[in-house]
ROZAZA-656699 format. One line per field, with one value per residue (C-alpha): residue number from 1; residue in three letters; x, y, z. Coordinates in steps of 0.5 Angstrom, whole numbers. Example, Ala and Ser with C-alpha at 12.3 -4.5 7.8 and 13.67 -1.06 7.14 Angstrom:
residues 2
resi: 1, 2
resn: ALA, SER
px: 25, 27
py: -9, -2
pz: 16, 14
//
This chain:
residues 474
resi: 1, 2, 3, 4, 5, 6, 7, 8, 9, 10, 11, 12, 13, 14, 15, 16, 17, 18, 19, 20, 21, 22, 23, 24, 25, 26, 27, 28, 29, 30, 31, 32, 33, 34, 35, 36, 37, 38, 39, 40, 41, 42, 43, 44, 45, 46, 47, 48, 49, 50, 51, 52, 53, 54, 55, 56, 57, 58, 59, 60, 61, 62, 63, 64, 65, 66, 67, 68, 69, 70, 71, 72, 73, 74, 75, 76, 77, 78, 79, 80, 81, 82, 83, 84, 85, 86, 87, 88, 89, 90, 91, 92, 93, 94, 95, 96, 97, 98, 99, 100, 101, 102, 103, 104, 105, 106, 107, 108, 109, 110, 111, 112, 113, 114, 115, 116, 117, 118, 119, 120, 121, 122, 123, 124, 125, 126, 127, 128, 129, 130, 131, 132, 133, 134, 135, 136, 137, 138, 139, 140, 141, 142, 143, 144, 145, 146, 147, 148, 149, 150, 151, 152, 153, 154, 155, 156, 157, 158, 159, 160, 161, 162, 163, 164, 165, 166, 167, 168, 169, 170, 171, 172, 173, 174, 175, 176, 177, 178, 179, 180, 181, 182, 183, 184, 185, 186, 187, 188, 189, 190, 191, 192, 193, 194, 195, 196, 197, 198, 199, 200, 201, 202, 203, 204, 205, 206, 207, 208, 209, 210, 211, 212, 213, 214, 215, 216, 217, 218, 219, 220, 221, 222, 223, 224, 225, 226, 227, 228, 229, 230, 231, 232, 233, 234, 235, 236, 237, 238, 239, 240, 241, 242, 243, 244, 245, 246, 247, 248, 249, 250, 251, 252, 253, 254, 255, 256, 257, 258, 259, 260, 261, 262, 263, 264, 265, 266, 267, 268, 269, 270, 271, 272, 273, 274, 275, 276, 277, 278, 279, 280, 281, 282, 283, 284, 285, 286, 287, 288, 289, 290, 291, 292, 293, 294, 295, 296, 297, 298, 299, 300, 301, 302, 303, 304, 305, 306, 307, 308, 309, 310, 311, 312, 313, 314, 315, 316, 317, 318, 319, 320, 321, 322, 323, 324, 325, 326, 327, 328, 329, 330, 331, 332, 333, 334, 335, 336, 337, 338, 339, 340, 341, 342, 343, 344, 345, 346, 347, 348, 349, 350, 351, 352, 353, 354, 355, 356, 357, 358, 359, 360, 361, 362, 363, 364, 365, 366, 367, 368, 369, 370, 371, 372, 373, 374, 375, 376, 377, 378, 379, 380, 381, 382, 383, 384, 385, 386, 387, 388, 389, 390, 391, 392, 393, 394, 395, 396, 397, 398, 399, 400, 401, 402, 403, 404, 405, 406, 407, 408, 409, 410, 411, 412, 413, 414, 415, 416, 417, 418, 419, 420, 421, 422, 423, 424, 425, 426, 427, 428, 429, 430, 431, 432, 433, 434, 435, 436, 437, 438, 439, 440, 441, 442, 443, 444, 445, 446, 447, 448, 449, 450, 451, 452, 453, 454, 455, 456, 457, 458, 459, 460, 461, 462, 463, 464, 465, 466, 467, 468, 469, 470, 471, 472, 473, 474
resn: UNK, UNK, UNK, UNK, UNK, UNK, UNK, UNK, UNK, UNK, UNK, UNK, UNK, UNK, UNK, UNK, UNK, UNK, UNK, UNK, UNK, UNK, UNK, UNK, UNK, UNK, UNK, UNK, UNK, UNK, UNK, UNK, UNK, UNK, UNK, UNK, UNK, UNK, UNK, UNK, UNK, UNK, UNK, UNK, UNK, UNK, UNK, UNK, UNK, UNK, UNK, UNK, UNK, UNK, UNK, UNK, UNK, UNK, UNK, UNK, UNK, UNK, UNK, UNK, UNK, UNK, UNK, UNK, UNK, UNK, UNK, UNK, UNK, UNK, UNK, UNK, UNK, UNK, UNK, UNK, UNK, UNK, UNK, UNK, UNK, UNK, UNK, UNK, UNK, UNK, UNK, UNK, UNK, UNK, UNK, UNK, UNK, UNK, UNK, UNK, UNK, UNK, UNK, UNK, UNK, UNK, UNK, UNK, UNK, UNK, UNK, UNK, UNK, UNK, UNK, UNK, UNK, UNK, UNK, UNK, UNK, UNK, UNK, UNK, UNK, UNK, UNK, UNK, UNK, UNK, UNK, UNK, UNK, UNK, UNK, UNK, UNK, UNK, UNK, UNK, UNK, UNK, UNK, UNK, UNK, UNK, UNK, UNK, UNK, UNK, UNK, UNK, UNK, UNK, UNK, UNK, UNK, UNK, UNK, UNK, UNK, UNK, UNK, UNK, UNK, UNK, UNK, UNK, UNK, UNK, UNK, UNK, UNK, UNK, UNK, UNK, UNK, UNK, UNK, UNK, UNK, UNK, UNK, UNK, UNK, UNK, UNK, UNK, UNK, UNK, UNK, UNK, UNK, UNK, UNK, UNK, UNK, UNK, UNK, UNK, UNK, UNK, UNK, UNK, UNK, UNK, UNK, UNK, UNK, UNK, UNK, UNK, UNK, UNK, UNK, UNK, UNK, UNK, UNK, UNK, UNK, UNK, UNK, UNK, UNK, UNK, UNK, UNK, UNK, UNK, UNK, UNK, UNK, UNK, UNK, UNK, UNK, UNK, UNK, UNK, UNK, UNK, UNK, UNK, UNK, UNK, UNK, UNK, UNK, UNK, UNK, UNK, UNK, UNK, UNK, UNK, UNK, UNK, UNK, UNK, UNK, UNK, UNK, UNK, UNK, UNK, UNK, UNK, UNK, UNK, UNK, UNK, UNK, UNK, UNK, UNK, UNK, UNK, UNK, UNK, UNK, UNK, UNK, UNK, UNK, UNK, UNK, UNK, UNK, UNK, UNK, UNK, UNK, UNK, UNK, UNK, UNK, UNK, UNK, UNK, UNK, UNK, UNK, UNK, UNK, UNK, UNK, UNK, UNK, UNK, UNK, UNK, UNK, UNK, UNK, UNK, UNK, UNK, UNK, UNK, UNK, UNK, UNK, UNK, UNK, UNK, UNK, UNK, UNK, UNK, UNK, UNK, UNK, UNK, UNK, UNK, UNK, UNK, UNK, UNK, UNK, UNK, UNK, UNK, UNK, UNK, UNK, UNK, UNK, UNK, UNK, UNK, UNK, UNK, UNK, UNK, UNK, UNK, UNK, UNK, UNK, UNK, UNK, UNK, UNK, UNK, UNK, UNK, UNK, UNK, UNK, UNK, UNK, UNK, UNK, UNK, UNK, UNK, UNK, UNK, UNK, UNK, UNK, UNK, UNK, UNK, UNK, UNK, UNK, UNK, UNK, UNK, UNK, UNK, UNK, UNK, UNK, UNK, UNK, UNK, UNK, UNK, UNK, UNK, UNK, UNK, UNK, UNK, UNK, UNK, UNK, UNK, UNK, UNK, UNK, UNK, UNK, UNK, UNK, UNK, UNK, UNK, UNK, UNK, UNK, UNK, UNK, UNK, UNK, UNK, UNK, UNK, UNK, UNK, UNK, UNK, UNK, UNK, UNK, UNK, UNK, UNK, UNK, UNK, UNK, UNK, UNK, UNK, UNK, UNK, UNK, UNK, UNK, UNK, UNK, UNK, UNK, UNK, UNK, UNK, UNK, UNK, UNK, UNK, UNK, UNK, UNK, UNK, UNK, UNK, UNK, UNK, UNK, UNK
px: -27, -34, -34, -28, -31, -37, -33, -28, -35, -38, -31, -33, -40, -37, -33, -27, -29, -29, -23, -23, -26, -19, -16, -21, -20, -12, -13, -18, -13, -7, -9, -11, -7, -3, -8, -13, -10, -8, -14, -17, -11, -15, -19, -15, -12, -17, -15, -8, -8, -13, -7, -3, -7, -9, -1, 0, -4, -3, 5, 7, 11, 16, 11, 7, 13, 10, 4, 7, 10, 3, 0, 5, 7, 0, -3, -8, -3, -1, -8, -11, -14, -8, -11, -11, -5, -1, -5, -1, 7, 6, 4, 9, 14, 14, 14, 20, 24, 22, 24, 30, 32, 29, 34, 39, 38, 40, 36, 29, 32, 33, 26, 23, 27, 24, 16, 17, 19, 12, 7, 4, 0, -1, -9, -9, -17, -15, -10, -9, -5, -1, 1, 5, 7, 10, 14, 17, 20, 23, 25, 29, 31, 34, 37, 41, 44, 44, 40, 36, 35, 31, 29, 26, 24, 23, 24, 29, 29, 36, 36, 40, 39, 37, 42, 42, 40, 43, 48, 52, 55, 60, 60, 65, 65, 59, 59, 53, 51, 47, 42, 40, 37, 35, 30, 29, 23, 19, 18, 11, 11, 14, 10, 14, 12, 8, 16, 21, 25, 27, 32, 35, 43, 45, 38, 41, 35, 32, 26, 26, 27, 28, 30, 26, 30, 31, 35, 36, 40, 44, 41, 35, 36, 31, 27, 25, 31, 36, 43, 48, 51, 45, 39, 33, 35, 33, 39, 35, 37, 43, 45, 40, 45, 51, 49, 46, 51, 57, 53, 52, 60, 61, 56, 58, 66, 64, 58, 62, 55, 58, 52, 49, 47, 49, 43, 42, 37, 31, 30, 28, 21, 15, 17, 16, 20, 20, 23, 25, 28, 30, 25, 19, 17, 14, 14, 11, 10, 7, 9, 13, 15, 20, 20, 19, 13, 11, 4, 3, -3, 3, 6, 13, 17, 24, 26, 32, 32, 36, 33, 36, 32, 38, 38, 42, 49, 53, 55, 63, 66, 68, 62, 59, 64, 63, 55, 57, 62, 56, 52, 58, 57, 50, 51, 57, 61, 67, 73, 70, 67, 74, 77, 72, 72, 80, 78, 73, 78, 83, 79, 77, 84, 87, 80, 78, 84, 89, 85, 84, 91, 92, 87, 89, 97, 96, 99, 105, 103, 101, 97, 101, 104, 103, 108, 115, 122, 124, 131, 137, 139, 131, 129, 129, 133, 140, 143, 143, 143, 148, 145, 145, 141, 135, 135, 135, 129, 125, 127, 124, 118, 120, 120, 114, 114, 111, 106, 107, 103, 96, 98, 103, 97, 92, 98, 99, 91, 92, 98, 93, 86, 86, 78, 79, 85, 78, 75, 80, 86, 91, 92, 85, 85, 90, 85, 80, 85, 88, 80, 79, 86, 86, 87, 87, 94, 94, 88, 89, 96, 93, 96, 90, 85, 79, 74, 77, 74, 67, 62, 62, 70, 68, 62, 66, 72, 65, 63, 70, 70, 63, 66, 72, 68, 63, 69, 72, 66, 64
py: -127, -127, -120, -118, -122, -118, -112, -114, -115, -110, -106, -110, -108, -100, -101, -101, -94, -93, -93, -92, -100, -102, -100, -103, -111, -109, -108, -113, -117, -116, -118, -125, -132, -136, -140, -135, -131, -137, -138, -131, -129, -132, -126, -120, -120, -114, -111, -111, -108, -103, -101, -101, -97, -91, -90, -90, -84, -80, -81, -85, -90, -91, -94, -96, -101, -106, -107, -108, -114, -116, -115, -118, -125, -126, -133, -129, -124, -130, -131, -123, -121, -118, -112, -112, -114, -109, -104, -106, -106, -100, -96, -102, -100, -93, -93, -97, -93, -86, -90, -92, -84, -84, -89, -91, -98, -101, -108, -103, -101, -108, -110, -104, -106, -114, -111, -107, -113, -116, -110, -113, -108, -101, -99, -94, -92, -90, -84, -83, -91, -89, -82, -86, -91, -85, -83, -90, -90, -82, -84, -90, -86, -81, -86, -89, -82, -79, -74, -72, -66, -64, -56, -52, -45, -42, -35, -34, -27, -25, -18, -18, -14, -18, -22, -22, -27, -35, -36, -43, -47, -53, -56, -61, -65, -66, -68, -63, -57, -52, -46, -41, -35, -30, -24, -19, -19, -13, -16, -17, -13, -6, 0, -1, -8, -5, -2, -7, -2, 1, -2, 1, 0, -5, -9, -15, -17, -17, -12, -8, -12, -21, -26, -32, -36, -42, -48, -53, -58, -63, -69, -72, -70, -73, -68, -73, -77, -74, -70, -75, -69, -67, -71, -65, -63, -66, -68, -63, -57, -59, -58, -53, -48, -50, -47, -41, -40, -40, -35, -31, -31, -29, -23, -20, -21, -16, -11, -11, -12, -16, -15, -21, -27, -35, -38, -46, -52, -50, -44, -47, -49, -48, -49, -52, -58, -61, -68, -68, -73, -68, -64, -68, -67, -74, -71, -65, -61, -56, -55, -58, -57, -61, -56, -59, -54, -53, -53, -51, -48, -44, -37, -39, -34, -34, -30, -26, -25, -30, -32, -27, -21, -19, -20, -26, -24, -23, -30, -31, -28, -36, -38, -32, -34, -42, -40, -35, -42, -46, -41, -42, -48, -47, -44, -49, -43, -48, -44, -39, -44, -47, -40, -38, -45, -43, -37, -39, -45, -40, -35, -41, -44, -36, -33, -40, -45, -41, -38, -45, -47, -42, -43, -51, -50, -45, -39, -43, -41, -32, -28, -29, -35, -38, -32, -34, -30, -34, -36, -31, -36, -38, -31, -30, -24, -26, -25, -17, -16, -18, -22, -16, -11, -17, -17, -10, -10, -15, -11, -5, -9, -8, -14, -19, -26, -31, -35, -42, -48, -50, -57, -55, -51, -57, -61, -56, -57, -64, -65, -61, -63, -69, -70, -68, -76, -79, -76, -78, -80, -76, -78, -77, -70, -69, -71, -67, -61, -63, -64, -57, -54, -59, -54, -48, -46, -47, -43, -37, -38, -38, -45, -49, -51, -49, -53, -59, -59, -62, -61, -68, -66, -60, -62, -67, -61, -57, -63, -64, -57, -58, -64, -61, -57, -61, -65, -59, -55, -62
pz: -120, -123, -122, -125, -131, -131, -132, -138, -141, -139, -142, -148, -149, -148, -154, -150, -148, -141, -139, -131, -131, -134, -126, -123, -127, -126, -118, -117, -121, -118, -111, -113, -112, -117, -119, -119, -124, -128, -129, -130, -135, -142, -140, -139, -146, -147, -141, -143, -149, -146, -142, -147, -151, -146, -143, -152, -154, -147, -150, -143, -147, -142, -138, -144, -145, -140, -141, -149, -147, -143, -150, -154, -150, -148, -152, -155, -159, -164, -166, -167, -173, -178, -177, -170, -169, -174, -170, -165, -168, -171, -164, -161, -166, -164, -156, -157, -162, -157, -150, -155, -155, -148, -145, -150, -150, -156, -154, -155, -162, -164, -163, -166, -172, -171, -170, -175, -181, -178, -180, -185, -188, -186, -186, -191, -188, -181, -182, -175, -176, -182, -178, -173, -179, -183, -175, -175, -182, -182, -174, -177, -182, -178, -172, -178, -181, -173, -177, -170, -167, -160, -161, -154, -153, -146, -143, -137, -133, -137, -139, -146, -152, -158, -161, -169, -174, -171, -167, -168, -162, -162, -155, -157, -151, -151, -159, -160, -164, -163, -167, -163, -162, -157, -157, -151, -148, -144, -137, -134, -128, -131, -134, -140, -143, -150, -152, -151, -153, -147, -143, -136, -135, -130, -130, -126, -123, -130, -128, -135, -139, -140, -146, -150, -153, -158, -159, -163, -162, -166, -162, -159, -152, -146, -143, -137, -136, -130, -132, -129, -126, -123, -122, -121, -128, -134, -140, -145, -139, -138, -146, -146, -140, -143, -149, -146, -142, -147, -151, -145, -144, -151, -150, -144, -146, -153, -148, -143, -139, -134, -130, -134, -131, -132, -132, -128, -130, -125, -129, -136, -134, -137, -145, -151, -153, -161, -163, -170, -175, -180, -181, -179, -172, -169, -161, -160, -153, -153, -145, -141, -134, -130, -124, -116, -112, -105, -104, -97, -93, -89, -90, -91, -87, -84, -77, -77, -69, -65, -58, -54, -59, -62, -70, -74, -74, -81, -83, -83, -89, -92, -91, -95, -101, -101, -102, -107, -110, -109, -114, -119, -119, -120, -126, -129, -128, -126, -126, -122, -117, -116, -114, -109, -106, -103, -102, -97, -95, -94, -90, -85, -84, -82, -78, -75, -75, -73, -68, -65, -67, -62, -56, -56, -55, -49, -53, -54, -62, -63, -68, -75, -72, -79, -83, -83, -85, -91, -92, -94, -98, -101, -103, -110, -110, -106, -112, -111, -104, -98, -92, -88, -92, -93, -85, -85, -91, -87, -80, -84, -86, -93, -94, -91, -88, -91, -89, -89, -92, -91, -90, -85, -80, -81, -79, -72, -71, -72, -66, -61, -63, -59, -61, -69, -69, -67, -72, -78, -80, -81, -89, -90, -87, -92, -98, -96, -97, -104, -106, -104, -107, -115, -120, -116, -117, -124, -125, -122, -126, -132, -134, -134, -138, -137, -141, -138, -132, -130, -127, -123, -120, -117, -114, -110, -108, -105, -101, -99, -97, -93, -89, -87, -84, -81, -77, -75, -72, -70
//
């Protein structure tokens, strides 16, 4: 204990300076007793307030809020200088107006109305204190007249001419608006970066040519908290693809560029992120990047030779079109994943169910067993034909037999497939397959509304479709 009390002196004696001795009081702190620390917390006051002060000014107000509350419940707080203490619900005030922003948690709002009534007098001699009383008032102010906005700038390897002047996006779902503008760029890596005017035809990959781009949307959205949809992506580059994305739509459908990429989260890294309320900015970051690296010592290599010596086969054309849906995915392109995703679970079902259909009824099934002759009296032109002329159609291939429905062949497999009954019941098996299939008759038949699906929803029809076949490979 008396060596912690000698370093809050000598953090003392440092003008509250040396910072490192706040960690060092705090841990020694921590592994004490009860009694110890009850009686040692008269002293701490100043290392409380240390703390506070050094997460504040290194904008680290989530955690700031902690040591906040430290601060202001301490006994110590009711009896501060007023100047001190106004010191500290103005820096208070505006930790918790931006974790406000952060978490959306109306309780934090509530207390920075209530801390902010208690300032008493704002030092008009140190400006650094009046700047953080003005952010206060002009974020108040814009919280009440939702007059907020998040603004980002980041280059994205996308080759796409200028776009002139702003661009305005409505994302109602999303209850956001947004400006934006897009300049092309010449790459780093080409002879050409001192032209930006030269473009090369069909530059998927964006060698010639990439684009920056700046957004301003009509709402403060967090640049550290998780998408709800998907957690390695922040709200901000949710938002910030959405709008990007629909631009690009708009871009392809009217150049007919059909080459240019949708971009996803993990490439928006490295940007530029202003906060405002109206027009005065009150958090500013320069550079911003949210992106996961991988240090490793190690060569990252994959080998592409199986252990026989001979090269990795081809993957199986359904898994090709589930990993090109996943990438659909990716990009929110959710239509298109949908559609792929049957793609790729109708190609398993016919090159790899059937097969095993087959195999497990002991040939009592052949190849094409799942296409069946429709009905006469089904075949929607009975009207204009004689039953003998539509069995002399179909004896002449002119008219093809049907295949029967994707329930009914998993039905089969069921029936033969002692293993897969262990595995699952048979209701569910029949879930998992109207997971995969929702919406995709209406799409490809143009009868859905695109705009209604969500991310969320499709996410589960993929993961349907990877734990069928998990059982069925099992």
């Amino acid at each position: 204990m008396n060596e912690i009390i000698n370093q809050i002196n000598r953090y003392i004696s440092s003008g509250f300076k040396e910072n490192t001795l706040v960690d060092q009081i705090l841990k020694k702190y921590n592994a004490l007793d009860s009694d110890n620390k009850k009686e040692l917390e008269p002293y701490m006051y100043l290392v409380y307030r240390g703390k506070f002060d050094s997460l504040f000014l290194s904008s680290n107000y989530v955690k700031s809020i902690f040591w906040l509350n430290k601060v202001i419940n301490h006994e110590k707080f009711k009896i501060e200088l007023p100047d001190n203490k106004d010191r500290v619900l103005i820096e208070a005030v505006n930790s918790l107006l931006i974790v406000y922003l952060e978490k959306e948690n109306i309780d934090l709002l509530s207390r920075a109305q209530k801390y902010f009534k208690n300032i008493k007098e704002v030092p008009p001699r140190i400006n650094s204190l009046k700047e953080i009383y003005m952010k206060n008032i002009n974020i108040f102010h814009a919280i009440k007249y939702n007059n907020l906005f998040t603004e980002t700038s980041f280059t994205v390897p996308i080759s796409i001419k200028t776009i002139q002047g702003k661009v305005h996006i409505v994302l109602p779902q999303d209850e956001i608006e947004a400006d934006v503008t897009c300049t092309s760029l010449a790459a780093q890596n080409t002879m050409y970066q001192s032209n930006t005017n030269i473009m090369r035809a069909q530059d998927y990959d964006a060698t010639y040519n990439i684009s920056t781009w700046t957004i301003i949307m009509s709402r403060y959205l967090s640049c550290e908290e998780p998408s709800p949809l998907d957690g390695s992506a922040s709200k901000m580059q949710e938002i910030a693809c959405k709008i990007v994305n629909k631009i690009i739509d708009k871009y392809r459908g009217k150049t007919n560029e059909y080459w240019i990429k949708r971009i996803y989260p993990a490439m928006i890294q490295g940007h530029s992120i202003k906060y405002r309320a109206g027009e005065f900015v009150f958090r500013d970051i320069p550079f911003y990047d949210r992106g996961e690296m991988i240090l490793s010592s190690k060569k990252n290599e994959i080998s592409l030779t199986e252990k026989n010596g001979m090269i990795t086969e081809d993957p199986p054309l359904y898994k090709k079109l589930f990993m090109d849906s996943q990438t659909y995915l990716l990009t929110q392109n959710l239509g298109s994943s949908i559609l792929l995703l049957n793609m790729a679970f109708e190609n398993f079902t016919y090159t790899v169910i059937c097969k095993k259909i087959i195999e497990l009824s002991h040939e009592t099934y052949s190849n094409g067993f799942y296409l069946k002759t429709q009905p006469y009296k089904d075949y929607f032109l009975n009207d204009y034909l004689t039953r003998d002329q539509y069995e002399d159609a179909i004896s002449k291939e002119i008219i093809k037999p049907r295949g029967m429905s994707q329930y009914a062949i998993y039905k089969l497999l069921y029936e033969y497939d002692s293993s897969l009954q262990q595995q699952i019941s048979k209701s569910k098996l029949n879930k998992l397959i109207s997971s995969i299939r929702k919406n995709r008759n209406e799409l490809a038949h143009g009868t859905f509304d695109n705009t209604k699906l969500k991310y969320n929803d499709v996410s589960r029809q993929i993961k349907s479709f990877t734990d069928l076949i998990s059982i069925i490979n099992a």
